[in-house]
C-alpha positions as CSV (number, residue, x, y, z in Angstrom):
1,X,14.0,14.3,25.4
2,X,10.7,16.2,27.0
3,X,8.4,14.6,29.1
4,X,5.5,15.1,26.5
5,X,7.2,12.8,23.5
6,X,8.1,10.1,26.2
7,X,4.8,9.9,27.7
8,X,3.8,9.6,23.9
9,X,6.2,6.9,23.4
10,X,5.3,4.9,26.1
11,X,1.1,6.1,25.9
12,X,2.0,4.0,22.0
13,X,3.9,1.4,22.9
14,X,1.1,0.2,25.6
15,X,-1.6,0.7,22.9
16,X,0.6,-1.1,20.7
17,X,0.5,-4.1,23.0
18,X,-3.5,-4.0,23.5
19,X,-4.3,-4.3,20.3
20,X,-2.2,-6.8,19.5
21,X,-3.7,-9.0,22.4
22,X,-7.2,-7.7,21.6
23,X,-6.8,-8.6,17.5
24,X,-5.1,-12.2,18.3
25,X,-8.2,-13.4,20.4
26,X,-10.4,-12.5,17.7
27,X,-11.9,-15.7,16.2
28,X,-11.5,-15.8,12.6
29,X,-15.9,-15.4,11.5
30,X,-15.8,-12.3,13.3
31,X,-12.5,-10.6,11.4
32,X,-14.5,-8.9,8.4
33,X,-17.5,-7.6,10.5
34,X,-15.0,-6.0,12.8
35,X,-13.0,-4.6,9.7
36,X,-16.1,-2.9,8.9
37,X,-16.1,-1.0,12.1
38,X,-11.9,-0.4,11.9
39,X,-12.4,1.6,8.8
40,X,-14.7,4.1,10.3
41,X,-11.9,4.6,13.3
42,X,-9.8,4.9,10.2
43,X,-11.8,7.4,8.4
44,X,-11.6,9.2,12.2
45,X,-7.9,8.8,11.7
46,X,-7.6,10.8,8.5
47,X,-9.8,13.7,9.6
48,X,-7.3,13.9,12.7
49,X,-3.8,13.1,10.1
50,X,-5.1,16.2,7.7
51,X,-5.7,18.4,10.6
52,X,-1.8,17.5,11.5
53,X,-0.5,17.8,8.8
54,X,-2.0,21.0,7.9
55,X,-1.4,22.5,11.4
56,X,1.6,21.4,11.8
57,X,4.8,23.5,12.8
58,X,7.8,22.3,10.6
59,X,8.3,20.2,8.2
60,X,9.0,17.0,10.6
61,X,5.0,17.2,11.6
62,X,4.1,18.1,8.0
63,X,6.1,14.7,6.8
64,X,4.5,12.6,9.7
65,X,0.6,14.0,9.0
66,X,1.1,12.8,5.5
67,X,2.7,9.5,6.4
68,X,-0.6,9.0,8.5
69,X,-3.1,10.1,6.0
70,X,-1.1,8.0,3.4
71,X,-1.2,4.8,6.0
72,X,-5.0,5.4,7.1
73,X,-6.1,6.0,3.9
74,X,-4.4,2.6,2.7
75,X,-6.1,1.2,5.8
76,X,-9.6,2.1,4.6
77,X,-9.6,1.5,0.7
78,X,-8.0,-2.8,2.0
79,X,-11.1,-2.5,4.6
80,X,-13.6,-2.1,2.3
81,X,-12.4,-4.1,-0.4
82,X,-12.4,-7.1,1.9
83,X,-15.8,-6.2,3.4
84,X,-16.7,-6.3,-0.4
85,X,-15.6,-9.3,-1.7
86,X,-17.2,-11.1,2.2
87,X,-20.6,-9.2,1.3
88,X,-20.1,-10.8,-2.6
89,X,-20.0,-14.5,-0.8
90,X,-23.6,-13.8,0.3
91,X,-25.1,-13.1,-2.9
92,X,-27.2,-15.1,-5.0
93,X,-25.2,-16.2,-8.0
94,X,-27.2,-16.4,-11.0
95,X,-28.7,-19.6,-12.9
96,X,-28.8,-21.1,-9.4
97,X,-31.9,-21.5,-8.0
């Protein structure tokens, strides 16, 4: 194995453990707002997953750039949706005054 993928291996494995720790200390009235702000890192995600994909040299960087757009794109559509239906608990409901 080169020195490039294991560095990228271990470089993900140690982000893998941040967030996890980072996310878990999150109290629970401040999930949705900060979902708001992972699907714009998301929508930075499938910018960077297209340009993979398209740049990409084989067909094992072409599989993995679509894996990610699929997985980011899934990310972002579940984001919103949630930030929806929080922003819906806020709103006046009708014949209730």
């Amino acid at each position: 194995m080169s020195e490039v993928f294991i560095n990228g291996i271990v470089v993900f494995v140690l982000a893998a453990f941040v967030g996890l720790e980072v996310i878990s200390k999150v109290p629970p009235t401040l999930h949705t707002p900060l979902m708001s702000g992972a699907n714009a890192i998301s929508g930075i995600t499938i910018v960077g997953a297209v340009i993979a994909a398209g740049v990409g040299e084989g067909a094992f960087a072409i599989v993995l750039g679509f894996l990610a757009v699929t997985a980011a794109t899934i990310n972002v559509v579940g984001g919103f949706l949630v930030t929806d239906r929080m922003l819906e608990m806020f709103k006046k409901k009708p014949g209730r005054g």
